[in-house]
Predicted model as a PDB file, atoms N, CA, C, CB and O in Angstrom, pLDDT in the B-factor column:
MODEL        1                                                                  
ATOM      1  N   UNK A   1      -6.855 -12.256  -1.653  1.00 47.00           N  
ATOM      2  CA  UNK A   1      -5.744 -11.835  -2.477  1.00 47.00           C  
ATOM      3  C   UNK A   1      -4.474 -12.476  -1.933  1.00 47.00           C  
ATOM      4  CB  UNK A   1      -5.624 -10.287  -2.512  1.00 47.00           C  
ATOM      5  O   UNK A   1      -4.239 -12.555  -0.727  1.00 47.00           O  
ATOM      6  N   UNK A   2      -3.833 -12.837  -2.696  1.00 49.00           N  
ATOM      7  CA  UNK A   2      -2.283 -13.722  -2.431  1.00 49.00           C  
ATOM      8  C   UNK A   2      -1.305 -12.996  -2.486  1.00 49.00           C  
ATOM      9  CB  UNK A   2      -1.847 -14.818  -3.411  1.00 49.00           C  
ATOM     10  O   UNK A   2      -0.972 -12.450  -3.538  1.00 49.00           O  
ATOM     11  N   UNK A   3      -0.496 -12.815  -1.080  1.00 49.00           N  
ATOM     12  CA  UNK A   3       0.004 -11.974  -1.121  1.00 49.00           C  
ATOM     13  C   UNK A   3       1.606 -11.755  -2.047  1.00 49.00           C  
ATOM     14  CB  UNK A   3      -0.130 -11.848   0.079  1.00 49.00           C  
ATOM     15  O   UNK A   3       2.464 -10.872  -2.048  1.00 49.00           O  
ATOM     16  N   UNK A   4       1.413 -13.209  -2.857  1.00 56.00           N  
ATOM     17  CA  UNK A   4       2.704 -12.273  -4.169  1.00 56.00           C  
ATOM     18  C   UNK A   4       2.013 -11.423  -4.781  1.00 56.00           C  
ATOM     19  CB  UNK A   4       3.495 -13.189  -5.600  1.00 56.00           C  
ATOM     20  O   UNK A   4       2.854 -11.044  -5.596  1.00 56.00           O  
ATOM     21  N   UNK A   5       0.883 -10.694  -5.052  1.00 85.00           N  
ATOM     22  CA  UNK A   5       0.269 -10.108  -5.791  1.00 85.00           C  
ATOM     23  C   UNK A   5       0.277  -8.657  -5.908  1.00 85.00           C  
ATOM     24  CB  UNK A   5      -0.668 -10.514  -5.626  1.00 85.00           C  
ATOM     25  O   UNK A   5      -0.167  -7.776  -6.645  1.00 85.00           O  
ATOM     26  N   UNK A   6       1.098  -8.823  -4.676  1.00 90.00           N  
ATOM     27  CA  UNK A   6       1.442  -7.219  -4.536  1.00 90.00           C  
ATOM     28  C   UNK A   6       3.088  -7.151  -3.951  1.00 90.00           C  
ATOM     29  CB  UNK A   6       0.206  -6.361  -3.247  1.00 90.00           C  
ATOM     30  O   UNK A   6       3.729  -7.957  -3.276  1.00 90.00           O  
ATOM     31  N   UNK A   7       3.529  -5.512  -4.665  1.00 92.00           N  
ATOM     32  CA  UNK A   7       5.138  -5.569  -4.290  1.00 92.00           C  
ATOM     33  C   UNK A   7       5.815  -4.509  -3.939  1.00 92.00           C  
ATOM     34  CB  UNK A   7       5.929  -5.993  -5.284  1.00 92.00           C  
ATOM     35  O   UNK A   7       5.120  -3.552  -3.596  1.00 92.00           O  
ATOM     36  N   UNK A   8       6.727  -4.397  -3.919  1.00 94.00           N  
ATOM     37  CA  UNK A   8       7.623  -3.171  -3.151  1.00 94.00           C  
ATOM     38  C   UNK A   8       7.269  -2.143  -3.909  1.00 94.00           C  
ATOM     39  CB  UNK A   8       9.326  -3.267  -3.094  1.00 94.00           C  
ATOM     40  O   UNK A   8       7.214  -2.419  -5.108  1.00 94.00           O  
ATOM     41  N   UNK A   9       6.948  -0.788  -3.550  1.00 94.00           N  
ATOM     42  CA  UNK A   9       6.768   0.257  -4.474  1.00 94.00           C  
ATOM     43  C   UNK A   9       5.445   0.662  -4.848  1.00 94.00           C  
ATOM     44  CB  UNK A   9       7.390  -0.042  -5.560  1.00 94.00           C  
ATOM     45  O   UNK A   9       4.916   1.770  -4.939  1.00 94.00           O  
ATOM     46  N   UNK A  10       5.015  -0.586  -5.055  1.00 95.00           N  
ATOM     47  CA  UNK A  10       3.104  -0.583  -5.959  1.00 95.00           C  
ATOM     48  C   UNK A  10       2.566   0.348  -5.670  1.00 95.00           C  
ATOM     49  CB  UNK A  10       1.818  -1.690  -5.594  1.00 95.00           C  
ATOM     50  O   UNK A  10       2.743   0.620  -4.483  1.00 95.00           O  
ATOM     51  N   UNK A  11       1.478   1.547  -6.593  1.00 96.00           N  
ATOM     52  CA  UNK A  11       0.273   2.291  -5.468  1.00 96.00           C  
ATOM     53  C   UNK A  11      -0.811   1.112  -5.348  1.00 96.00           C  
ATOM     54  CB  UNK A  11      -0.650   3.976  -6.192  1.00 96.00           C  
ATOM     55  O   UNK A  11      -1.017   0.210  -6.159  1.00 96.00           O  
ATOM     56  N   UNK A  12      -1.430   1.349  -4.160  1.00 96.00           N  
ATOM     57  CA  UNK A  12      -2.717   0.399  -4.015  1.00 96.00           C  
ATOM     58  C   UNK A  12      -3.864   1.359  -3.684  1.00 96.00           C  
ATOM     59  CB  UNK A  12      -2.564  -0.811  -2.757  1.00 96.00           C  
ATOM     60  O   UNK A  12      -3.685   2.514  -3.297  1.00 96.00           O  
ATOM     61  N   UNK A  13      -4.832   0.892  -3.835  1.00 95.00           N  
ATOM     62  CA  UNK A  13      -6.142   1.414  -3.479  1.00 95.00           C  
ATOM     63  C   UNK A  13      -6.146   0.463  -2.426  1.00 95.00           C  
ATOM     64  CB  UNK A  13      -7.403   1.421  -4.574  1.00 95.00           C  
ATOM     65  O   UNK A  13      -5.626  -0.641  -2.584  1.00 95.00           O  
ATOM     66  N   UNK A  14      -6.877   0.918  -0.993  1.00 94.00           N  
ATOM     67  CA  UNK A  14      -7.262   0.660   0.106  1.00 94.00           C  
ATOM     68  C   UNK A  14      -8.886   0.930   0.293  1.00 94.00           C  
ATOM     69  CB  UNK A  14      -6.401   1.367   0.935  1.00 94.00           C  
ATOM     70  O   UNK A  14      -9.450   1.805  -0.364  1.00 94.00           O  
ATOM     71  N   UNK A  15      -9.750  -0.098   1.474  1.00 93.00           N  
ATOM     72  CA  UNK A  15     -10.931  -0.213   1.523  1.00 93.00           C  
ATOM     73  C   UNK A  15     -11.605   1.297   1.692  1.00 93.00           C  
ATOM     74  CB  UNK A  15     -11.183  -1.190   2.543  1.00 93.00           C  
ATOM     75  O   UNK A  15     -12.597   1.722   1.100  1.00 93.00           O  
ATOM     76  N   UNK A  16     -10.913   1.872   2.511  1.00 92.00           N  
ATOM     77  CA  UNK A  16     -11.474   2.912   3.364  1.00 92.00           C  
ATOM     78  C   UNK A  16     -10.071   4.406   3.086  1.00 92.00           C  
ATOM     79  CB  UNK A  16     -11.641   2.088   5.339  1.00 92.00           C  
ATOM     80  O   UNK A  16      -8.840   4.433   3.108  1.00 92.00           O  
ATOM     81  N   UNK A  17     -10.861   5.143   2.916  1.00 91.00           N  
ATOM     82  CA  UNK A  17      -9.803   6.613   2.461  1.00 91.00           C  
ATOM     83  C   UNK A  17      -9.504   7.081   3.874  1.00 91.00           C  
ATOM     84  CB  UNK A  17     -10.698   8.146   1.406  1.00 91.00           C  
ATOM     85  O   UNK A  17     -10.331   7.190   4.780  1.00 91.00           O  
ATOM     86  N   UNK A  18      -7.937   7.396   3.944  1.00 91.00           N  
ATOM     87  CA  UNK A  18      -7.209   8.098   4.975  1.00 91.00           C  
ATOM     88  C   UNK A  18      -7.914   9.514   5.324  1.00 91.00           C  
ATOM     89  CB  UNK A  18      -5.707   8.302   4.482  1.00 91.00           C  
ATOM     90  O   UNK A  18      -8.647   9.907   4.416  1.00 91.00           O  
ATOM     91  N   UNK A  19      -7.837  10.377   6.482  1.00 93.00           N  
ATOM     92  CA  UNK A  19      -9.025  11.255   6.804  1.00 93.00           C  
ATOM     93  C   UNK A  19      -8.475  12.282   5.950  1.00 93.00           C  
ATOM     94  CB  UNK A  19      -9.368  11.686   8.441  1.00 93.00           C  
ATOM     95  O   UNK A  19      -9.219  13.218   5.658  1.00 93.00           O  
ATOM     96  N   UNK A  20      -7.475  12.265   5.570  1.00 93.00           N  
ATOM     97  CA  UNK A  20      -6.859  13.489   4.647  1.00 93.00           C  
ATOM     98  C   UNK A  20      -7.738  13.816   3.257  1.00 93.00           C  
ATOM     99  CB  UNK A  20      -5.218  13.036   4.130  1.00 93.00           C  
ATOM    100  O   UNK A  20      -7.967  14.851   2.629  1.00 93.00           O  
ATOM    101  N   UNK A  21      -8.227  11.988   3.046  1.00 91.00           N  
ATOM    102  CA  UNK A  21      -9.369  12.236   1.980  1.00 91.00           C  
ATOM    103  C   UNK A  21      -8.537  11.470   0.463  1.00 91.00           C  
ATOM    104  CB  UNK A  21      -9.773  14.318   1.805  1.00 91.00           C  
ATOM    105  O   UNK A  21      -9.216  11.088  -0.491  1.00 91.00           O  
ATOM    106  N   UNK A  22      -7.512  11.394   0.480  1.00 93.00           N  
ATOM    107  CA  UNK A  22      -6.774  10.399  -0.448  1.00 93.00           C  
ATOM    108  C   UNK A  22      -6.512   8.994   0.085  1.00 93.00           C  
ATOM    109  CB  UNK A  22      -5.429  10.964  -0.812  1.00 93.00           C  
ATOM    110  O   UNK A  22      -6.017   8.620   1.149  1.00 93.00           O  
ATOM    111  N   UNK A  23      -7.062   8.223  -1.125  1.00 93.00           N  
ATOM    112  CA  UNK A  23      -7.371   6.417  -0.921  1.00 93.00           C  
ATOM    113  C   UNK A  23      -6.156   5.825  -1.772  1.00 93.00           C  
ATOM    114  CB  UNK A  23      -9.171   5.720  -1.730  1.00 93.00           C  
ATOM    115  O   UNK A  23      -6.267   4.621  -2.002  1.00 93.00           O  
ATOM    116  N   UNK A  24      -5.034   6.441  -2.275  1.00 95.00           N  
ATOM    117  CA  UNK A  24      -4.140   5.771  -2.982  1.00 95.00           C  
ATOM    118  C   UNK A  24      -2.562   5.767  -1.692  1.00 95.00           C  
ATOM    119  CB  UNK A  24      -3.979   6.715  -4.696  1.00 95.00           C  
ATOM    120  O   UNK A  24      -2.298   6.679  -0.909  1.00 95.00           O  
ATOM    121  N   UNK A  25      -1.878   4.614  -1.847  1.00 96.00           N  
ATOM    122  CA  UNK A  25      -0.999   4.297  -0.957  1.00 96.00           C  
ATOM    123  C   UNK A  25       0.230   3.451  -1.695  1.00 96.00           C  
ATOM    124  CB  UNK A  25      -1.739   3.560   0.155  1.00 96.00           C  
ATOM    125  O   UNK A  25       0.097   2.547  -2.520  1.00 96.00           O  
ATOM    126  N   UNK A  26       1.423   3.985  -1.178  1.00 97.00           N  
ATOM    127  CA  UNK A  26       3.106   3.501  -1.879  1.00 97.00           C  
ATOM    128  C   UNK A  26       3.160   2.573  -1.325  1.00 97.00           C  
ATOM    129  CB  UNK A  26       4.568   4.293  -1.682  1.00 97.00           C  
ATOM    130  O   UNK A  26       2.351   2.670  -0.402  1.00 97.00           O  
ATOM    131  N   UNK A  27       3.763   1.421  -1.292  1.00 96.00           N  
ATOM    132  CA  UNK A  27       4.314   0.226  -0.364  1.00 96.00           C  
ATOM    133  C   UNK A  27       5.923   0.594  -0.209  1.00 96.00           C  
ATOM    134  CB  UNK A  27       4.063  -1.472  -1.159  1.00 96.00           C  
ATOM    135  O   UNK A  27       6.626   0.323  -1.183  1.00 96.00           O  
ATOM    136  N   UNK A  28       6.513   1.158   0.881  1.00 96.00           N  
ATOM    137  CA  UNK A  28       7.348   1.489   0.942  1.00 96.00           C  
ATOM    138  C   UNK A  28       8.193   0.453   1.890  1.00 96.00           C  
ATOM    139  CB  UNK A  28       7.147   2.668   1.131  1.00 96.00           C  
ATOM    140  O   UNK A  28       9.404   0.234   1.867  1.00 96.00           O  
ATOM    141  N   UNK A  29       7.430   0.023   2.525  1.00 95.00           N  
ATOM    142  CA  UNK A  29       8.436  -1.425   3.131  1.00 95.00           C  
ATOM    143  C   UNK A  29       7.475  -2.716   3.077  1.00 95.00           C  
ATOM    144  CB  UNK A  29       9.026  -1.242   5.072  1.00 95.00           C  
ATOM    145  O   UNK A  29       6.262  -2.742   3.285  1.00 95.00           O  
ATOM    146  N   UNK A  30       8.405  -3.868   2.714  1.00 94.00           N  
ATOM    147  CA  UNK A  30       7.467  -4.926   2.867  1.00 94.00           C  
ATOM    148  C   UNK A  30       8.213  -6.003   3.779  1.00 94.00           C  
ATOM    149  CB  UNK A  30       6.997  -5.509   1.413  1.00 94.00           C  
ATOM    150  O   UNK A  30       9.410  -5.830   4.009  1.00 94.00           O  
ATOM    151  N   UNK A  31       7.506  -7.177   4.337  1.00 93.00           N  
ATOM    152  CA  UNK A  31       8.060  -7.939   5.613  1.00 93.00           C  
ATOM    153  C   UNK A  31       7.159  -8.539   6.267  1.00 93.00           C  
ATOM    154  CB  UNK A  31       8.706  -7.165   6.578  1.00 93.00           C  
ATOM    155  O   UNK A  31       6.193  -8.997   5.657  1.00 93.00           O  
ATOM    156  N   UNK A  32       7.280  -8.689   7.807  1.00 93.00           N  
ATOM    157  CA  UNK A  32       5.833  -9.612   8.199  1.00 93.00           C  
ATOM    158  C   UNK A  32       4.991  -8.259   8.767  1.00 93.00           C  
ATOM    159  CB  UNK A  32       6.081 -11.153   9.707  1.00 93.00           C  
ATOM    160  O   UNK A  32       3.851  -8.441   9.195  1.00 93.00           O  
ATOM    161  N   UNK A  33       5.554  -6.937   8.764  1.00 96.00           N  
ATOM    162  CA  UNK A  33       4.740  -5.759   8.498  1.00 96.00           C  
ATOM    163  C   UNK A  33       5.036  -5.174   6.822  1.00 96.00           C  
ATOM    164  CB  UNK A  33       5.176  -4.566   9.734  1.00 96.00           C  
ATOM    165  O   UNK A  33       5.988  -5.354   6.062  1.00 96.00           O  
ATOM    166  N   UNK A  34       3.827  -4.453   6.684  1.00 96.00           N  
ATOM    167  CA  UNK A  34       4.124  -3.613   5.443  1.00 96.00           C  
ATOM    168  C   UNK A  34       3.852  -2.218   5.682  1.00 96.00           C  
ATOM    169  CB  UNK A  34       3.314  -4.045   4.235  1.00 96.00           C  
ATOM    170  O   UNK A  34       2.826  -1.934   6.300  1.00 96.00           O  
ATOM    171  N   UNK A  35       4.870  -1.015   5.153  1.00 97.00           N  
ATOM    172  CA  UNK A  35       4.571   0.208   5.657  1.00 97.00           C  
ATOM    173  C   UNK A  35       4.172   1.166   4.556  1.00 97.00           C  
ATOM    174  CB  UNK A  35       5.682   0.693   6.421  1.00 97.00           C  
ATOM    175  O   UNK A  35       5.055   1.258   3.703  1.00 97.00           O  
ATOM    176  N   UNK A  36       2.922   2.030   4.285  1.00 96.00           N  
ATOM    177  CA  UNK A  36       2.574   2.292   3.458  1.00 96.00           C  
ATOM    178  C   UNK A  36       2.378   3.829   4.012  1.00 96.00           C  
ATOM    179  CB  UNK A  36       1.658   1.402   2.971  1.00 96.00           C  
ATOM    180  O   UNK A  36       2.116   4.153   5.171  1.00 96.00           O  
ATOM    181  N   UNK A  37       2.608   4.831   2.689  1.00 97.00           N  
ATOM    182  CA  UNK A  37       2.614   6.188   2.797  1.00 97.00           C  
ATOM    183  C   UNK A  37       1.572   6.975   1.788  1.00 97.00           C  
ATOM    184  CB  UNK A  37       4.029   6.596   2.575  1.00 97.00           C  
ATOM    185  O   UNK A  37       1.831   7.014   0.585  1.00 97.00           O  
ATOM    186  N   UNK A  38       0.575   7.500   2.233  1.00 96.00           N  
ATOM    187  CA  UNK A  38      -0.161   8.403   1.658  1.00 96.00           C  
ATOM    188  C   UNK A  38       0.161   9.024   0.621  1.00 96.00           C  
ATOM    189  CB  UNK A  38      -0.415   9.132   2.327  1.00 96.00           C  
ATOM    190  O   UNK A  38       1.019   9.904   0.694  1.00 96.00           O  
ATOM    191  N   UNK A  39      -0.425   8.724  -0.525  1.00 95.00           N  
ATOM    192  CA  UNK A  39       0.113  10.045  -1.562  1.00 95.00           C  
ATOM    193  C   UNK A  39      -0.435  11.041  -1.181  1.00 95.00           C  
ATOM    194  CB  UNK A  39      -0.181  10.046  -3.091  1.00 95.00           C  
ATOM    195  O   UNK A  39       0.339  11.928  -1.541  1.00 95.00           O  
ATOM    196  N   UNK A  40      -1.728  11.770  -0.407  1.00 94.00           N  
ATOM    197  CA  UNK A  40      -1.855  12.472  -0.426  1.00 94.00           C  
ATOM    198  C   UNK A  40      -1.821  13.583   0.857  1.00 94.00           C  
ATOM    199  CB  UNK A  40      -2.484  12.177  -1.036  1.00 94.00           C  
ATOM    200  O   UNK A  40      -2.625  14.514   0.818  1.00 94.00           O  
ATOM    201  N   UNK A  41      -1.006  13.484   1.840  1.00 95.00           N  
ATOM    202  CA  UNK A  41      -0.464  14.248   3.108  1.00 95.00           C  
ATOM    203  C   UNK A  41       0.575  13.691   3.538  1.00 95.00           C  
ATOM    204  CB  UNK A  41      -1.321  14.351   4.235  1.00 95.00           C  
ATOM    205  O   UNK A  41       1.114  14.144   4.547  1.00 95.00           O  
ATOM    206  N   UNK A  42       1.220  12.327   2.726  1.00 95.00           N  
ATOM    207  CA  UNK A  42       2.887  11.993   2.997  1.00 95.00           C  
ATOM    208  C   UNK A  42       2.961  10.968   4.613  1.00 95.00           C  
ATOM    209  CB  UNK A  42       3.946  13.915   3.258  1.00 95.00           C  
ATOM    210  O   UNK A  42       3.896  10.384   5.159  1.00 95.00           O  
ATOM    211  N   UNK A  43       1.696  11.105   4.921  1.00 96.00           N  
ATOM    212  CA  UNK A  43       2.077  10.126   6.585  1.00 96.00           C  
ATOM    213  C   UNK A  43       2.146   8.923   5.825  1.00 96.00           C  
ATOM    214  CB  UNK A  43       0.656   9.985   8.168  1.00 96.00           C  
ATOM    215  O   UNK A  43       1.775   8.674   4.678  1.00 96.00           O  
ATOM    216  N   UNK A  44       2.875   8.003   6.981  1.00 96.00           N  
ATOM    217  CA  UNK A  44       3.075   6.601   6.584  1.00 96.00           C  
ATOM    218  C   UNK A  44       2.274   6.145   7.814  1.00 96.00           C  
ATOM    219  CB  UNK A  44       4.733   6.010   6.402  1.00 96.00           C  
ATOM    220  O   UNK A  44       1.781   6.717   8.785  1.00 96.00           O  
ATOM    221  N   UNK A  45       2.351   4.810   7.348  1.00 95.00           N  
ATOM    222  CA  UNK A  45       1.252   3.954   8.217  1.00 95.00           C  
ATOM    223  C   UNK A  45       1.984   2.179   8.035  1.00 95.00           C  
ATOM    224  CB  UNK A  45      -0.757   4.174   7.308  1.00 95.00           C  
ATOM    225  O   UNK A  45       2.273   1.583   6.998  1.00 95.00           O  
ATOM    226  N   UNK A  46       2.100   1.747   9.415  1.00 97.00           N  
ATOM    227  CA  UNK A  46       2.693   0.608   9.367  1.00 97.00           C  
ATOM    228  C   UNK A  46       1.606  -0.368   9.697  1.00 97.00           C  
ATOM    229  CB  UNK A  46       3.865   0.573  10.219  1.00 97.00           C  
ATOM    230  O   UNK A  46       0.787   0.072  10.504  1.00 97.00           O  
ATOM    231  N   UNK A  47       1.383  -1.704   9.227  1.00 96.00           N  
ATOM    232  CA  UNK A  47       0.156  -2.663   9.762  1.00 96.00           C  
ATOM    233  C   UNK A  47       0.625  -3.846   9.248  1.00 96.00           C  
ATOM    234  CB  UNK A  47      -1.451  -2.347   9.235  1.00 96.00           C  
ATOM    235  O   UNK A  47       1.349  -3.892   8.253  1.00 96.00           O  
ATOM    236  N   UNK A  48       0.157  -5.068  10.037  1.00 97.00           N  
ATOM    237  CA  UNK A  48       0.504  -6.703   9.584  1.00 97.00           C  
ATOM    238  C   UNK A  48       0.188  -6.773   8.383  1.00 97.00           C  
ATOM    239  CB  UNK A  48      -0.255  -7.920  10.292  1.00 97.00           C  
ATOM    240  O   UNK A  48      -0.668  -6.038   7.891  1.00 97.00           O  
ATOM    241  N   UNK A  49       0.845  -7.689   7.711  1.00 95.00           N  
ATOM    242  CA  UNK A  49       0.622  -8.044   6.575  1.00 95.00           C  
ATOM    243  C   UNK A  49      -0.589  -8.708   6.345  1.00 95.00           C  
ATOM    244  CB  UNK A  49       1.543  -8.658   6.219  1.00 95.00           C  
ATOM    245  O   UNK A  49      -1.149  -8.593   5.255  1.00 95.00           O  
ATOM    246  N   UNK A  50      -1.163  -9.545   7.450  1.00 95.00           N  
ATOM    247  CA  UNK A  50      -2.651  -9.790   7.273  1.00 95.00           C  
ATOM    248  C   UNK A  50      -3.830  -9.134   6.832  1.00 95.00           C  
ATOM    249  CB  UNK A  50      -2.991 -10.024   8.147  1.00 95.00           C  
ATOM    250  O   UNK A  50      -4.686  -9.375   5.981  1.00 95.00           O  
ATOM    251  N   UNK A  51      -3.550  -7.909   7.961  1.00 96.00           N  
ATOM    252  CA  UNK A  51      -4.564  -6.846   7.872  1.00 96.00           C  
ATOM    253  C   UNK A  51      -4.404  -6.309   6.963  1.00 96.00           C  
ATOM    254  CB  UNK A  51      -4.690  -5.987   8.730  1.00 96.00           C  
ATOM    255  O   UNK A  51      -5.453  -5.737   6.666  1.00 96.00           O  
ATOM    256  N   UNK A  52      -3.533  -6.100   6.161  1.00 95.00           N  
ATOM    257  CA  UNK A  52      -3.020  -5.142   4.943  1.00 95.00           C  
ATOM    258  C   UNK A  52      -3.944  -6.044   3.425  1.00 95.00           C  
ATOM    259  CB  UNK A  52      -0.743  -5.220   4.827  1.00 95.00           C  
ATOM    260  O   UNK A  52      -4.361  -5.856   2.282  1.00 95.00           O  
ATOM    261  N   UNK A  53      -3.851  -6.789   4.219  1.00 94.00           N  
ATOM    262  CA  UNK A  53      -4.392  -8.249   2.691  1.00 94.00           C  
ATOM    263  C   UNK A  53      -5.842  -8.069   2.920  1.00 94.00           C  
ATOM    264  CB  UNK A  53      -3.881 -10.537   2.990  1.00 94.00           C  
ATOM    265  O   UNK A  53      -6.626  -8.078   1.972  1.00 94.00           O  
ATOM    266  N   UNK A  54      -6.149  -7.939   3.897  1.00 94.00           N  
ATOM    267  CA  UNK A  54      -7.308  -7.881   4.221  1.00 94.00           C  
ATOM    268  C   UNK A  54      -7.930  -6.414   3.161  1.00 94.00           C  
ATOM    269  CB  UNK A  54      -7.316  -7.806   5.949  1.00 94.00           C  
ATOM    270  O   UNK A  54      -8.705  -6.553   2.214  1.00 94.00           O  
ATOM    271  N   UNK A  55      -7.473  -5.358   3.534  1.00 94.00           N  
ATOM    272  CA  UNK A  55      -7.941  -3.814   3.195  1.00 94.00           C  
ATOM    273  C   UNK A  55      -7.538  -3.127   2.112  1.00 94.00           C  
ATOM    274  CB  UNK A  55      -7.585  -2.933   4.137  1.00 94.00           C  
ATOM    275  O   UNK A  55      -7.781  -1.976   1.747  1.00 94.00           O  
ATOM    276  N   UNK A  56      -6.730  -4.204   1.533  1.00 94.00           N  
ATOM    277  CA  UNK A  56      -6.397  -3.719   0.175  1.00 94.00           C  
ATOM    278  C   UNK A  56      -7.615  -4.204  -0.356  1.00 94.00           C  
ATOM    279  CB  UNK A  56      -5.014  -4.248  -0.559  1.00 94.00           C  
ATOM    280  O   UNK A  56      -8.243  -5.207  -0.015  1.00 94.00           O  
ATOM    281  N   UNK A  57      -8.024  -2.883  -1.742  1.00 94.00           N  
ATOM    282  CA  UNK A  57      -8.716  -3.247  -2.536  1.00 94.00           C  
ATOM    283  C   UNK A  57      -8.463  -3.554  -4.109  1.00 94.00           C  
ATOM    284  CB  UNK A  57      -9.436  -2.537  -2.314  1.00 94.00           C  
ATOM    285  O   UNK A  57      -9.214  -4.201  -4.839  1.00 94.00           O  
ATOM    286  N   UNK A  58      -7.249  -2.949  -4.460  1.00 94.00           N  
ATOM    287  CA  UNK A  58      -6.874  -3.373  -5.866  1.00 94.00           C  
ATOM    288  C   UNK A  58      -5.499  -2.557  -5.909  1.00 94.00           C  
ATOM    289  CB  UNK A  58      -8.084  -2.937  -7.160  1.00 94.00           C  
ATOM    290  O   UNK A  58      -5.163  -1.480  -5.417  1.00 94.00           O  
ATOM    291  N   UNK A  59      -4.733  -3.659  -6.823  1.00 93.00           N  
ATOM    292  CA  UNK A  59      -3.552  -2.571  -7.301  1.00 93.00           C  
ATOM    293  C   UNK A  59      -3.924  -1.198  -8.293  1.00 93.00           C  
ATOM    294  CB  UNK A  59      -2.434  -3.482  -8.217  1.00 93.00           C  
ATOM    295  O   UNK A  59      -4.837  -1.405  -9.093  1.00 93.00           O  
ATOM    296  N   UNK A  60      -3.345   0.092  -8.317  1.00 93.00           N  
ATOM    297  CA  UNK A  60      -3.547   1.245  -9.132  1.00 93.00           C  
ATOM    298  C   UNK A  60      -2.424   1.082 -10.237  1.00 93.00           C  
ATOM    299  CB  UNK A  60      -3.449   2.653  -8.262  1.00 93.00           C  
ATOM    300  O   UNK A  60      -2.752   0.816 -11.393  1.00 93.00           O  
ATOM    301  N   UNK A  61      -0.833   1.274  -9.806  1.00 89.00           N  
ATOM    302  CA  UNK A  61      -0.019   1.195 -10.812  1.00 89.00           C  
ATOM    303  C   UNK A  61       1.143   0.052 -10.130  1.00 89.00           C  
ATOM    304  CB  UNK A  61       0.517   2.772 -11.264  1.00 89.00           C  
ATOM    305  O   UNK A  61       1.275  -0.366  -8.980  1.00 89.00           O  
ATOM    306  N   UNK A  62       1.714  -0.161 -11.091  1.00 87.00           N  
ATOM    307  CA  UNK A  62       2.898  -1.240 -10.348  1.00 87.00           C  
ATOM    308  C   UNK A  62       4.142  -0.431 -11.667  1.00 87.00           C  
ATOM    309  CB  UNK A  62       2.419  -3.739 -10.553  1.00 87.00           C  
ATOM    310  O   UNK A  62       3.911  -0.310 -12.870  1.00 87.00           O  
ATOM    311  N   UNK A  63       5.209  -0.067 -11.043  1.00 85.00           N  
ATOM    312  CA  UNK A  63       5.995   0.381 -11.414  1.00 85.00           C  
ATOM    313  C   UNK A  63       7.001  -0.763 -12.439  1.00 85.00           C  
ATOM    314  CB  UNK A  63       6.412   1.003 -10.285  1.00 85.00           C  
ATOM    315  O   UNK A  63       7.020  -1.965 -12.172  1.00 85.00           O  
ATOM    316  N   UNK A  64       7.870  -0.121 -13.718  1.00 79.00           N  
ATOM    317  CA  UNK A  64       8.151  -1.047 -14.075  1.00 79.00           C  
ATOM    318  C   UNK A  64       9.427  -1.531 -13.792  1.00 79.00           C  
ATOM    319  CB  UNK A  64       7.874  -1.000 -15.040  1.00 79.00           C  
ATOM    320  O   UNK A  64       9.689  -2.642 -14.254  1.00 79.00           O  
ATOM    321  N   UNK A  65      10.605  -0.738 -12.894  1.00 66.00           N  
ATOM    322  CA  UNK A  65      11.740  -1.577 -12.259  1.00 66.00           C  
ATOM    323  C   UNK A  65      11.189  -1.075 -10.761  1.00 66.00           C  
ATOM    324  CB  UNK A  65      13.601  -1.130 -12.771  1.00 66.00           C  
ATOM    325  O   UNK A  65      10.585  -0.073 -10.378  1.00 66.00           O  
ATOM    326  N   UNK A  66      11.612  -2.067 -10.222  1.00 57.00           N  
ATOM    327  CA  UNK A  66      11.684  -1.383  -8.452  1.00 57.00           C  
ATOM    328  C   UNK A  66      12.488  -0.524  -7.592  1.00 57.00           C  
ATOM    329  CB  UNK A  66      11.834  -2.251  -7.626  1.00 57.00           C  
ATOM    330  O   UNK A  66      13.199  -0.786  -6.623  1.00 57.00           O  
ATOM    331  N   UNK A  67      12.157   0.727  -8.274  1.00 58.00           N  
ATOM    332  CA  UNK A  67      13.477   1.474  -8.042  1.00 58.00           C  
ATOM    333  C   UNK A  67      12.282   2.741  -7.756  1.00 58.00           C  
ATOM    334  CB  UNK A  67      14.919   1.596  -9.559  1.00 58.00           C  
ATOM    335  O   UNK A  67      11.428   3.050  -8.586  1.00 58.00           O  
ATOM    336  N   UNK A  68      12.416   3.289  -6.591  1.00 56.00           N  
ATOM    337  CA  UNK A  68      11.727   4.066  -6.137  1.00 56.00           C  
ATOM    338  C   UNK A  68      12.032   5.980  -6.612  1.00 56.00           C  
ATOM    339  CB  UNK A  68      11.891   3.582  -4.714  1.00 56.00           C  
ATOM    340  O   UNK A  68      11.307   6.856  -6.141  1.00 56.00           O  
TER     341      UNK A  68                                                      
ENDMDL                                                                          
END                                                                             
């Protein structure tokens, strides 16, 4: 996946579900890290942008201005 393909805000589906048990995630910062927050128990989680490309599995929604 290329990483214009994904953007500030987006939910994504991820490979593997957070232990809370919800697999959907906000992109709340992006950079040469990206920091992403649980919809479903609110923790955030920071990781390289590599690894992030890596474990994403598909976009869910992409918002239509970028305005959080």
């Amino acid at each position: 996946m290329s990483d214009s393909s994904f953007q500030l805000y987006d939910l994504v589906e991820m490979k593997k579900a957070h232990p809370c048990g919800e697999n959907r995630w906000k992109i709340i910062r992006m950079g040469a890290d990206i920091r992403l927050k649980c919809q479903g128990c609110g923790h955030s989680v920071m990781m390289p942008r590599r690894d992030f490309t890596k474990k994403m599995k598909k976009i869910l929604h992409r918002p239509e201005s970028n305005e959080a």
